[in-house]
Structures are given as structure tokens and as C-alpha cells.
mmCIF file of the N, C-alpha and C atoms, coordinates in Angstrom:
data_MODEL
# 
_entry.id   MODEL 
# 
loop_
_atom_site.group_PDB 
_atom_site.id 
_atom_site.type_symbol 
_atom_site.label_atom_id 
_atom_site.label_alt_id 
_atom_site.label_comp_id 
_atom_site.label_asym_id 
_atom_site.label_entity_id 
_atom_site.label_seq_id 
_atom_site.pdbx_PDB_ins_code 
_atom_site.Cartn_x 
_atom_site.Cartn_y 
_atom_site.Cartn_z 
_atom_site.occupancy 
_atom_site.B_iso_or_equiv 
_atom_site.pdbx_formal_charge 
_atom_site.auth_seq_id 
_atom_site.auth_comp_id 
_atom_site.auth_asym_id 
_atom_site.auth_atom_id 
_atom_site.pdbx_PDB_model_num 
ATOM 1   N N  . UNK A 1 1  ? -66.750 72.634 -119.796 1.00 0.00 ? 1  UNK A N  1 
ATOM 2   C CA . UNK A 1 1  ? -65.324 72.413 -119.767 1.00 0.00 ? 1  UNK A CA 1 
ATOM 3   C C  . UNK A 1 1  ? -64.639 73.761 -119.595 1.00 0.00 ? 1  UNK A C  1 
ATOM 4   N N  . UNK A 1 2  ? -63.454 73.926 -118.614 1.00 0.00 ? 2  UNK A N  1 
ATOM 5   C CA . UNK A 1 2  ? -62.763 75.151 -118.699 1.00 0.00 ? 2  UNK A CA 1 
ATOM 6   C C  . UNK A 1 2  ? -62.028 75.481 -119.624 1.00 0.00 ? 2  UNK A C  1 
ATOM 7   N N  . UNK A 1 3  ? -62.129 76.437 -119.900 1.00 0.00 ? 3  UNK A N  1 
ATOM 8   C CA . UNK A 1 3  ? -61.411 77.129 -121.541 1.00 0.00 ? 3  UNK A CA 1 
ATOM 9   C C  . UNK A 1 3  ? -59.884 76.442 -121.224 1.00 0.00 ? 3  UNK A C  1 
ATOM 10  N N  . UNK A 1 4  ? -59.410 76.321 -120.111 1.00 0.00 ? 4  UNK A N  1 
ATOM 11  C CA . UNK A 1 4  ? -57.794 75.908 -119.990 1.00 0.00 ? 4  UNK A CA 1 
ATOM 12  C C  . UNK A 1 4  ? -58.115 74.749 -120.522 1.00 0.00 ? 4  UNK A C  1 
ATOM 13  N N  . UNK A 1 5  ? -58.861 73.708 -120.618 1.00 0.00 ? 5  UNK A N  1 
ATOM 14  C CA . UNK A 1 5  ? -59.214 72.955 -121.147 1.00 0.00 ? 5  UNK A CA 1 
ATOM 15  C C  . UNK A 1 5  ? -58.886 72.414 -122.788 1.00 0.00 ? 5  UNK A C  1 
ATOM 16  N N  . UNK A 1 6  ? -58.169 71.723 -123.386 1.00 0.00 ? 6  UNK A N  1 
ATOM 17  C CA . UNK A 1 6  ? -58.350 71.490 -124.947 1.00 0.00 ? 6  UNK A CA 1 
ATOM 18  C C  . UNK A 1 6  ? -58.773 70.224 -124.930 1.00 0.00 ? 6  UNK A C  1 
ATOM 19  N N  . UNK A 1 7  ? -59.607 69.771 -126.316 1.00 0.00 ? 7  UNK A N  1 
ATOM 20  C CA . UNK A 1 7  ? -59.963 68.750 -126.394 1.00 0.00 ? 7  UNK A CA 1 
ATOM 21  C C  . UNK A 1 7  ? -59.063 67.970 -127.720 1.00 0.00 ? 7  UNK A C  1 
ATOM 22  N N  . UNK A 1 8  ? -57.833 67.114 -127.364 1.00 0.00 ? 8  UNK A N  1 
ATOM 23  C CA . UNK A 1 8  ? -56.967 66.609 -128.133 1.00 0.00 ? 8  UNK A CA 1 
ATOM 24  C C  . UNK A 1 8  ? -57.565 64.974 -128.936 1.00 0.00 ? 8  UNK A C  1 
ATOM 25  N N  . UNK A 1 9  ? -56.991 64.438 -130.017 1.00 0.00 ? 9  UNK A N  1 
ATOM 26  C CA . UNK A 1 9  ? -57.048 63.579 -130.499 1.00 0.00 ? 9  UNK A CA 1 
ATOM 27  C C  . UNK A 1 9  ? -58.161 62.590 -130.732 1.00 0.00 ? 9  UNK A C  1 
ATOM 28  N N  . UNK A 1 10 ? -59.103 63.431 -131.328 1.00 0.00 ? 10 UNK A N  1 
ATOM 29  C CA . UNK A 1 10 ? -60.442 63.029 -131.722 1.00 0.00 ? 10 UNK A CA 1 
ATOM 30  C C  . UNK A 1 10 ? -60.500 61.951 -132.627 1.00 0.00 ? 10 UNK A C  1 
ATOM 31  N N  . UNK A 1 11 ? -61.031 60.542 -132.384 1.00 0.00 ? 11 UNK A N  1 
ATOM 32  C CA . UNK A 1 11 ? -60.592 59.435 -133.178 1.00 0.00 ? 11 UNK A CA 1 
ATOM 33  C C  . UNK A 1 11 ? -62.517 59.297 -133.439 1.00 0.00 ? 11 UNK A C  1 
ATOM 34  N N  . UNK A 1 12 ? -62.645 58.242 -134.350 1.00 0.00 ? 12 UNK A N  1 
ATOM 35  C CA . UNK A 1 12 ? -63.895 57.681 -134.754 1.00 0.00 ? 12 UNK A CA 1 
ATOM 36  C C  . UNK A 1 12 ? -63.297 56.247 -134.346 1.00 0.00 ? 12 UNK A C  1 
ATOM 37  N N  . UNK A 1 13 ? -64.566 55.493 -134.232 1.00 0.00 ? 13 UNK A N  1 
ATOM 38  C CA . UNK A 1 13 ? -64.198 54.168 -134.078 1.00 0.00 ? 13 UNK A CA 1 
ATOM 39  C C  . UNK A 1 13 ? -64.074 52.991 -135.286 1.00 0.00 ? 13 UNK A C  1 
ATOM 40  N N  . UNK A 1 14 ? -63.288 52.084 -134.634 1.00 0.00 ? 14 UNK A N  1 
ATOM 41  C CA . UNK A 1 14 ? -62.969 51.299 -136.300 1.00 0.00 ? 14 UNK A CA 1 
ATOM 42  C C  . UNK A 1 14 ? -63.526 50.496 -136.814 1.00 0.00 ? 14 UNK A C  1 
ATOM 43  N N  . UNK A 1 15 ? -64.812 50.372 -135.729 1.00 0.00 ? 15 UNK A N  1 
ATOM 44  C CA . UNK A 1 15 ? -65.884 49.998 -136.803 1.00 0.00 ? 15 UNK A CA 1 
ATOM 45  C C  . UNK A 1 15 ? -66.822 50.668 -137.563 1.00 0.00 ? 15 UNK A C  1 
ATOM 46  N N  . UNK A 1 16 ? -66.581 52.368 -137.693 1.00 0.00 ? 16 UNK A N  1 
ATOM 47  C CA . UNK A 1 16 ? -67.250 53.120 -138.332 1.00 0.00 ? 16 UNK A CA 1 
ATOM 48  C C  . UNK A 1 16 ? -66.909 52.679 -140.097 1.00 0.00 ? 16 UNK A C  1 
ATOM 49  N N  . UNK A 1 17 ? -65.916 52.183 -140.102 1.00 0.00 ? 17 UNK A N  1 
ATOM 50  C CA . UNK A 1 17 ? -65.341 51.729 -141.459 1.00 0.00 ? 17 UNK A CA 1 
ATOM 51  C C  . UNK A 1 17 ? -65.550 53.388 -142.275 1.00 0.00 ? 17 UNK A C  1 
ATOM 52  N N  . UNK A 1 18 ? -65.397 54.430 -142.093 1.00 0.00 ? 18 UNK A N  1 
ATOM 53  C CA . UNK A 1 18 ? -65.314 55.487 -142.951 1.00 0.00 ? 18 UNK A CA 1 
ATOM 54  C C  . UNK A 1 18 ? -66.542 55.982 -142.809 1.00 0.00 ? 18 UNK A C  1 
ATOM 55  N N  . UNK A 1 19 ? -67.238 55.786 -142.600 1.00 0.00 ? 19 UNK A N  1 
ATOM 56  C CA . UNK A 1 19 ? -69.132 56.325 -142.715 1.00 0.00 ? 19 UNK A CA 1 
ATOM 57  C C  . UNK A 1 19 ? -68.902 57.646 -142.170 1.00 0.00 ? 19 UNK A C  1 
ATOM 58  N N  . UNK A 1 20 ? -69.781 58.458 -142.054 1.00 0.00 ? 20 UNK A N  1 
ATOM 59  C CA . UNK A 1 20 ? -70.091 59.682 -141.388 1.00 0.00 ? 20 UNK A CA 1 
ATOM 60  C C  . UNK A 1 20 ? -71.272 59.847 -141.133 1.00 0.00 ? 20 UNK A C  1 
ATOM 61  N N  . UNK A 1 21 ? -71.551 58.663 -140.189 1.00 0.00 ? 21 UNK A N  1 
ATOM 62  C CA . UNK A 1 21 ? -72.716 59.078 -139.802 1.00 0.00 ? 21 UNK A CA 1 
ATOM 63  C C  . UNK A 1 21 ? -72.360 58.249 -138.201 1.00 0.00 ? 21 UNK A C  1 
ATOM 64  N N  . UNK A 1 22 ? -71.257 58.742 -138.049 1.00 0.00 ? 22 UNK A N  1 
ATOM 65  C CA . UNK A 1 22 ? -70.798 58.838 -136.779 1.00 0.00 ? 22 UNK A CA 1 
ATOM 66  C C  . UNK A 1 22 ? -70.724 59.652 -135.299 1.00 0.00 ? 22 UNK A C  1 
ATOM 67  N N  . UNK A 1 23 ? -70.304 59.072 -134.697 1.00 0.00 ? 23 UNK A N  1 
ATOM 68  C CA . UNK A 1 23 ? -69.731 60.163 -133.352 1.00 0.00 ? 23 UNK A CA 1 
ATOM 69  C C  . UNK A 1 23 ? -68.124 60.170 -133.193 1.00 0.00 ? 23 UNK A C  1 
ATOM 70  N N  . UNK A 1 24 ? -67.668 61.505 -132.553 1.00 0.00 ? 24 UNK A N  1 
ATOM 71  C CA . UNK A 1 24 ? -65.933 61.338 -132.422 1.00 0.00 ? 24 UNK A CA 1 
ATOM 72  C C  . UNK A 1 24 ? -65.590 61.355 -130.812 1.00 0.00 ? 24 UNK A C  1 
ATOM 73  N N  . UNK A 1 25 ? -64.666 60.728 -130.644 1.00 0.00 ? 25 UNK A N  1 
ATOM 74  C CA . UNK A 1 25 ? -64.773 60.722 -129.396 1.00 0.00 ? 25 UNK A CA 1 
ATOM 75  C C  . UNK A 1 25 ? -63.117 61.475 -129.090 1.00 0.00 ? 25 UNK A C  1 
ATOM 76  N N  . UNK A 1 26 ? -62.706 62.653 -128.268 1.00 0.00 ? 26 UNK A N  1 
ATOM 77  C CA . UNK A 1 26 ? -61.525 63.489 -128.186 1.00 0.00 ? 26 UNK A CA 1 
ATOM 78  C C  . UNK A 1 26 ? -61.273 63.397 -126.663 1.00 0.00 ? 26 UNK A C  1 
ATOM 79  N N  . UNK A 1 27 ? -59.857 63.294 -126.469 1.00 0.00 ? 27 UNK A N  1 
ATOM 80  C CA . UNK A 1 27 ? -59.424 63.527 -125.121 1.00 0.00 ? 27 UNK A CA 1 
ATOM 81  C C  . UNK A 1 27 ? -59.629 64.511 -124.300 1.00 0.00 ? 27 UNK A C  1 
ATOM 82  N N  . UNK A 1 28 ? -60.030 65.018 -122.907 1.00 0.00 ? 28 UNK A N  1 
ATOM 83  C CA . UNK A 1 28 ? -59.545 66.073 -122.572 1.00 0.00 ? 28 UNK A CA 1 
ATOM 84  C C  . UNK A 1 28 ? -58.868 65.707 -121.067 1.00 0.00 ? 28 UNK A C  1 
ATOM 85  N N  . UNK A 1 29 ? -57.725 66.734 -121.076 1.00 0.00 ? 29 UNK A N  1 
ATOM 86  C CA . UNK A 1 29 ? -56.371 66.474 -120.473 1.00 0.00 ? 29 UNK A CA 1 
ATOM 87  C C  . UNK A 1 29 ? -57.108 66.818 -118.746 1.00 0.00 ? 29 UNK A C  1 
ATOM 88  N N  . UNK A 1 30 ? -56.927 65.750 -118.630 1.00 0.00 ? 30 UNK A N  1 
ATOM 89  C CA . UNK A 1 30 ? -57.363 65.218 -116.703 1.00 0.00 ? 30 UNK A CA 1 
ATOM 90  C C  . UNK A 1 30 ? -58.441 65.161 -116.319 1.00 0.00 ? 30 UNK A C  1 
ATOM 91  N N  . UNK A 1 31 ? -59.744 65.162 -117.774 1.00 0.00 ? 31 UNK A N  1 
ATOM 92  C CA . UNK A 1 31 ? -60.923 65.327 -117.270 1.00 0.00 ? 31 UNK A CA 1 
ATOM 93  C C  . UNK A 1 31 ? -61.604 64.550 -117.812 1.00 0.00 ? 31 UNK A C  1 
ATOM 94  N N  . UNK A 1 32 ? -61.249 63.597 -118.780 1.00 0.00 ? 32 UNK A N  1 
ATOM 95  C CA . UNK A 1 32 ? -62.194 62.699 -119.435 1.00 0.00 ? 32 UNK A CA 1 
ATOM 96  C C  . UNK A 1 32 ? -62.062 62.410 -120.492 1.00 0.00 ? 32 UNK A C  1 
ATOM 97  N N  . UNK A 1 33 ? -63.652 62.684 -121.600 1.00 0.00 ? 33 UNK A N  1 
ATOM 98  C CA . UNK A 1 33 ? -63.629 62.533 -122.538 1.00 0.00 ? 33 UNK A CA 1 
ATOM 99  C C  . UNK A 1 33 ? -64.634 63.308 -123.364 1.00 0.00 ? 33 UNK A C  1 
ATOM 100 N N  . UNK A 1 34 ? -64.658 63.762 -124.471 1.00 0.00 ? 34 UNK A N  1 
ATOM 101 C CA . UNK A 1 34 ? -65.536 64.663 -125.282 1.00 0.00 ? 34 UNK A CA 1 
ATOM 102 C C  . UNK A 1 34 ? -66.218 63.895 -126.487 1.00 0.00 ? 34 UNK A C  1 
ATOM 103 N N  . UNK A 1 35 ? -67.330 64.253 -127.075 1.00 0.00 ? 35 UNK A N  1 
ATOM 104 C CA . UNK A 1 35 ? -67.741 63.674 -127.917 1.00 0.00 ? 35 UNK A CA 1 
ATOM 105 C C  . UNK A 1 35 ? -69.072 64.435 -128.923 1.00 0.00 ? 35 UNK A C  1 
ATOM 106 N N  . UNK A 1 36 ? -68.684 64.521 -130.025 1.00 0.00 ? 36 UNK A N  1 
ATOM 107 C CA . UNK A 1 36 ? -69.381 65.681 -130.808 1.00 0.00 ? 36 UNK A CA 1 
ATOM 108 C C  . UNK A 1 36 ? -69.723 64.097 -132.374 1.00 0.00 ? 36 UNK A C  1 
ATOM 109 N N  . UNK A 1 37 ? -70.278 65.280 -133.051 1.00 0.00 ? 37 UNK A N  1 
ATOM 110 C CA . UNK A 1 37 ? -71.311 64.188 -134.237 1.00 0.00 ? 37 UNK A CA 1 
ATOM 111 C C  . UNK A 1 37 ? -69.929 64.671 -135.384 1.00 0.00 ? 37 UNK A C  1 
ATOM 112 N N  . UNK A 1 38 ? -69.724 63.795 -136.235 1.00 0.00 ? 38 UNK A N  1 
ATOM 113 C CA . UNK A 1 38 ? -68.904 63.500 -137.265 1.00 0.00 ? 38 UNK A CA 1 
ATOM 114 C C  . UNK A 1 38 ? -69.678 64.439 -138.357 1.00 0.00 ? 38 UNK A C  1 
ATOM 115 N N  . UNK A 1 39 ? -70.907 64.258 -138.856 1.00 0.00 ? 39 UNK A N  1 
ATOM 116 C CA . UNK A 1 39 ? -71.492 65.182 -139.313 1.00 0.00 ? 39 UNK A CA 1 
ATOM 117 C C  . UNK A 1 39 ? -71.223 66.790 -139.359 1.00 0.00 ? 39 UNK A C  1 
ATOM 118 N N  . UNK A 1 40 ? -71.260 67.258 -138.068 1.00 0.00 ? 40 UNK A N  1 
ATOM 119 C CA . UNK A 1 40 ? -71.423 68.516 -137.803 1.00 0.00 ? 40 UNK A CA 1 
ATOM 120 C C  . UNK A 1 40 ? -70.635 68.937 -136.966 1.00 0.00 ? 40 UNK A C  1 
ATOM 121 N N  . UNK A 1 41 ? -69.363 68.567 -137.083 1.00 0.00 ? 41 UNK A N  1 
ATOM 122 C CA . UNK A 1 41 ? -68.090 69.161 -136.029 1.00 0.00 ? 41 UNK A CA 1 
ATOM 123 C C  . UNK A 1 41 ? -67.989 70.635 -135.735 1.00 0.00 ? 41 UNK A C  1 
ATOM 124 N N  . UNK A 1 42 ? -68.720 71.184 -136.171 1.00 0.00 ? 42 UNK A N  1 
ATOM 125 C CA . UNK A 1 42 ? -68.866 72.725 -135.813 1.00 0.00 ? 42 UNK A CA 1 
ATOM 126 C C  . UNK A 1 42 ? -69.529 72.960 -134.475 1.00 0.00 ? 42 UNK A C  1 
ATOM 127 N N  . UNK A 1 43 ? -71.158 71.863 -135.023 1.00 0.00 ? 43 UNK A N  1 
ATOM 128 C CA . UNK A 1 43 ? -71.840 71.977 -133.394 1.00 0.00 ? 43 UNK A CA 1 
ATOM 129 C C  . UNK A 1 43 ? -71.612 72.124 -132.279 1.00 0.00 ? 43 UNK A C  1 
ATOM 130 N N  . UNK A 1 44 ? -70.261 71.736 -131.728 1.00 0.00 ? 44 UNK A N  1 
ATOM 131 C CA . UNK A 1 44 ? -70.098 71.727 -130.938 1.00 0.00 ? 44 UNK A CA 1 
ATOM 132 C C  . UNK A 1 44 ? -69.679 70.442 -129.995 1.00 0.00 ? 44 UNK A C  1 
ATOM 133 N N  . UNK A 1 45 ? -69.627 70.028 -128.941 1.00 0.00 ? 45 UNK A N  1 
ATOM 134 C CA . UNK A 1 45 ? -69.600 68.797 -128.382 1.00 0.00 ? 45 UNK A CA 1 
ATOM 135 C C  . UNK A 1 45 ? -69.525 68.739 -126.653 1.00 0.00 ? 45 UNK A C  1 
ATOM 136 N N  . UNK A 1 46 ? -70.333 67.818 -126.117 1.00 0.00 ? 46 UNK A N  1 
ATOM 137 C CA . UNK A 1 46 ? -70.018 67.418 -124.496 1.00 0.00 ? 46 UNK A CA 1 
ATOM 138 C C  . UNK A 1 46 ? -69.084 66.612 -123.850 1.00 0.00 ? 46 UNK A C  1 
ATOM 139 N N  . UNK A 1 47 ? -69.472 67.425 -122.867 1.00 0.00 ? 47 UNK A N  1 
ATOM 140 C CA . UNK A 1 47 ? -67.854 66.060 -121.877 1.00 0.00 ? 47 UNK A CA 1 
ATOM 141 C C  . UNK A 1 47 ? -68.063 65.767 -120.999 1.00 0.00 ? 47 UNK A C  1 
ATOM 142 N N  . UNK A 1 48 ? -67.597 64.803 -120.414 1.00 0.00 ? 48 UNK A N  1 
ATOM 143 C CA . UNK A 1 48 ? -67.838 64.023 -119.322 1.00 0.00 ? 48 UNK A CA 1 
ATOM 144 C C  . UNK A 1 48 ? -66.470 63.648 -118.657 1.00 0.00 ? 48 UNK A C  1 
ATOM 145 N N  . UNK A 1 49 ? -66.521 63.215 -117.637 1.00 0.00 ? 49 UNK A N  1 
ATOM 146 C CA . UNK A 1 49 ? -65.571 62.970 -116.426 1.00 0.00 ? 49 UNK A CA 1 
ATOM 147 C C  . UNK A 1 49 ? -64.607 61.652 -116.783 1.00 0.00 ? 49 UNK A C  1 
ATOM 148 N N  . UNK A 1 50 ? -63.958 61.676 -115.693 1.00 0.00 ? 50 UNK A N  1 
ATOM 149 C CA . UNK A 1 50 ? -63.247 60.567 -116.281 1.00 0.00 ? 50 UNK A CA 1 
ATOM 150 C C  . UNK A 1 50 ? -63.866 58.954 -115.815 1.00 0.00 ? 50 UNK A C  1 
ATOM 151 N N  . UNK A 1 51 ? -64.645 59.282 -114.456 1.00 0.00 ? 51 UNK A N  1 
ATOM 152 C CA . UNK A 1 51 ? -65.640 58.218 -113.902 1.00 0.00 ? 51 UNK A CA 1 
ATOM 153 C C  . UNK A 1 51 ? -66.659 58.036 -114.727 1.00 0.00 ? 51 UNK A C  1 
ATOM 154 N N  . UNK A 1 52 ? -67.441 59.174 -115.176 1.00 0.00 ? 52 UNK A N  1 
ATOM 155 C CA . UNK A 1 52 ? -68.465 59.024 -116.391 1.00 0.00 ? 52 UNK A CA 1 
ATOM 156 C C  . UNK A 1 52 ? -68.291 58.201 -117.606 1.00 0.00 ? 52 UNK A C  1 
ATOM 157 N N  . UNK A 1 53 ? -66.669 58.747 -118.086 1.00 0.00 ? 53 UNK A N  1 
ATOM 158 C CA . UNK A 1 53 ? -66.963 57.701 -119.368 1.00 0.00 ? 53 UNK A CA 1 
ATOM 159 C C  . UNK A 1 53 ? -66.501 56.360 -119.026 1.00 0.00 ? 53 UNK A C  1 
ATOM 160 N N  . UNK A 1 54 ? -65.852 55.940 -118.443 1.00 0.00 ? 54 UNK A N  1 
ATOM 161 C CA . UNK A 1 54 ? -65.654 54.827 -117.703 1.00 0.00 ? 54 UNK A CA 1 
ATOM 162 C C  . UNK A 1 54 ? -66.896 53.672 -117.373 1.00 0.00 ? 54 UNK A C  1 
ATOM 163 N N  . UNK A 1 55 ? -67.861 54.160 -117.133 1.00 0.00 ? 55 UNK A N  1 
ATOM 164 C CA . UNK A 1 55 ? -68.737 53.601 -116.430 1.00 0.00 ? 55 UNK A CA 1 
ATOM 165 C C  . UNK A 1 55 ? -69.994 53.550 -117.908 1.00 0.00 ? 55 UNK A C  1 
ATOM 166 N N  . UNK A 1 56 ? -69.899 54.839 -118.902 1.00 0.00 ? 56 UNK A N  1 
ATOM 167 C CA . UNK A 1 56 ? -70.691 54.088 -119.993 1.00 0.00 ? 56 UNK A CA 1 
ATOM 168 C C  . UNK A 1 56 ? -70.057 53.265 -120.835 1.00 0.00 ? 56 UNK A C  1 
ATOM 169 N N  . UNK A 1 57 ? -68.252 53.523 -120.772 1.00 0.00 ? 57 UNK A N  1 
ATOM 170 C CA . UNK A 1 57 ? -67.298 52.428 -121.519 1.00 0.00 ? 57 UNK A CA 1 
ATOM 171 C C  . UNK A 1 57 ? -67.862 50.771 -121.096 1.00 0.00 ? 57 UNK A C  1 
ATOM 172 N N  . UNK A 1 58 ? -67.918 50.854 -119.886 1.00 0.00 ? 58 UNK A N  1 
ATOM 173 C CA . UNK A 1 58 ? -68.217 49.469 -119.046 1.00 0.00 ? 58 UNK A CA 1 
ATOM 174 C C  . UNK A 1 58 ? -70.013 48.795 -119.199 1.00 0.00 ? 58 UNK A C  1 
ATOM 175 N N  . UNK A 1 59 ? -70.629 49.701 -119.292 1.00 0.00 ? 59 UNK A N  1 
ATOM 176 C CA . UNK A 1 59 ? -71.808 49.571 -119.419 1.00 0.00 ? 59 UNK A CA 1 
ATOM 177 C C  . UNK A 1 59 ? -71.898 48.943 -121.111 1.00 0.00 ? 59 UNK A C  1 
ATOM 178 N N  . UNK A 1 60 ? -71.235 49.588 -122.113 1.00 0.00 ? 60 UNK A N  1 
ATOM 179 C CA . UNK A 1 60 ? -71.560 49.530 -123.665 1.00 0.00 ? 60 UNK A CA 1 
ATOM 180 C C  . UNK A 1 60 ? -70.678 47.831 -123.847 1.00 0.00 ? 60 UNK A C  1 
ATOM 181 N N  . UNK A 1 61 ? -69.086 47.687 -123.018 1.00 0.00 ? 61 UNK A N  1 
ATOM 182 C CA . UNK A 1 61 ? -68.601 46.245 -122.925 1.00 0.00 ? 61 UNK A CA 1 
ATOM 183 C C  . UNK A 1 61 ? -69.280 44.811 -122.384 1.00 0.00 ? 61 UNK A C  1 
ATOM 184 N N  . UNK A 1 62 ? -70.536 45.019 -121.254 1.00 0.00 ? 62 UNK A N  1 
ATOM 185 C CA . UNK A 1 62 ? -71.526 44.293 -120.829 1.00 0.00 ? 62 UNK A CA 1 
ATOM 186 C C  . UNK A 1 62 ? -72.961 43.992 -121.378 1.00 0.00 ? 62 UNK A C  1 
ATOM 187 N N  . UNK A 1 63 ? -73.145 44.810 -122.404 1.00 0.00 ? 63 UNK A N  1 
ATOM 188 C CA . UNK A 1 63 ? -74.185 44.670 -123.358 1.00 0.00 ? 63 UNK A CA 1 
ATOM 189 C C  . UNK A 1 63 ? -75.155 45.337 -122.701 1.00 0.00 ? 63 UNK A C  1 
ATOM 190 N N  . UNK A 1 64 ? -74.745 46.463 -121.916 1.00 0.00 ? 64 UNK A N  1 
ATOM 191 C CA . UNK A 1 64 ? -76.216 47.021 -121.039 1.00 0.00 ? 64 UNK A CA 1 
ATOM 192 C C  . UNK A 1 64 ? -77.344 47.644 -122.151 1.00 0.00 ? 64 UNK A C  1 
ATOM 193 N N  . UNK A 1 65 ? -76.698 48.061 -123.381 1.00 0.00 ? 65 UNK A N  1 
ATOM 194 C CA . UNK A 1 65 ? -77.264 48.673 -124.135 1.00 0.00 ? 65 UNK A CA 1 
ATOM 195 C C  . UNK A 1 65 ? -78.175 48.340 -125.558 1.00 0.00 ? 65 UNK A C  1 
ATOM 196 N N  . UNK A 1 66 ? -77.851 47.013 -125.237 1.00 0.00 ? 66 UNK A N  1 
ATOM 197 C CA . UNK A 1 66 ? -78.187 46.046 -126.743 1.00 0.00 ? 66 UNK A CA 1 
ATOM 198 C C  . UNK A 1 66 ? -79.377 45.561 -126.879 1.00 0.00 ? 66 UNK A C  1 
ATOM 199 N N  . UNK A 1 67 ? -79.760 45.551 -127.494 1.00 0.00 ? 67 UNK A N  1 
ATOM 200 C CA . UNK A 1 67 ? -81.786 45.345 -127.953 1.00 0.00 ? 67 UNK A CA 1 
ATOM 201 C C  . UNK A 1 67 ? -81.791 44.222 -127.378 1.00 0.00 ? 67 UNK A C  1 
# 
């Protein structure tokens, strides 16, 4: 990500019900989306495009991912 880059409004999801043993998922402005471990927000975190998350958003809504 380019340093001009910030990664804004990092939410958990609401079915985490409070746990921390989550992932956060943060905006970044015209480029997508970011996503670092709830655990260890220091670590760091990756990002992806705005087609990228789109397409695992769509993939996780179709059950591509479900046992």
C-alpha cells in the first residue's frame, strides 16, 4: 500500500459477538480493503484491491468456502 495511503475504520464483524479471536477488516481510500488479526494489531496487516475483495466478499456469500 502507498504510504499516501491510510487505512480508515477498522470494524470486526457482528458475528464476532466480542471474541478476539478475530480478524478486522479497515478501509483504504480508492483501493479496497485491509485486514490484520484482532489479536495482534501491531503485526501489521494486507490489502487488497477493490476487485479482490469483492470477489472473496462474493465467493464467502455463495458458500464457496464452507465444509
Amino acid at each position: 500500500m502507498p504510504p499516501s495511503q491510510s487505512v480508515t475504520d477498522w470494524r470486526t464483524s457482528s458475528r464476532s459477538q466480542g471474541a478476539q479471536n478475530c480478524v478486522e477488516v479497515g478501509r483504504v481510500s480508492g483501493a479496497g480493503a485491509a485486514v490484520r488479526d484482532t489479536k495482534n494489531r501491531t503485526a501489521g496487516h494486507f490489502t487488497t484491491t477493490a476487485p479482490q475483495w469483492q470477489h472473496f466478499v462474493d465467493a464467502i456469500k455463495t458458500g464457496r468456502f464452507d465444509r
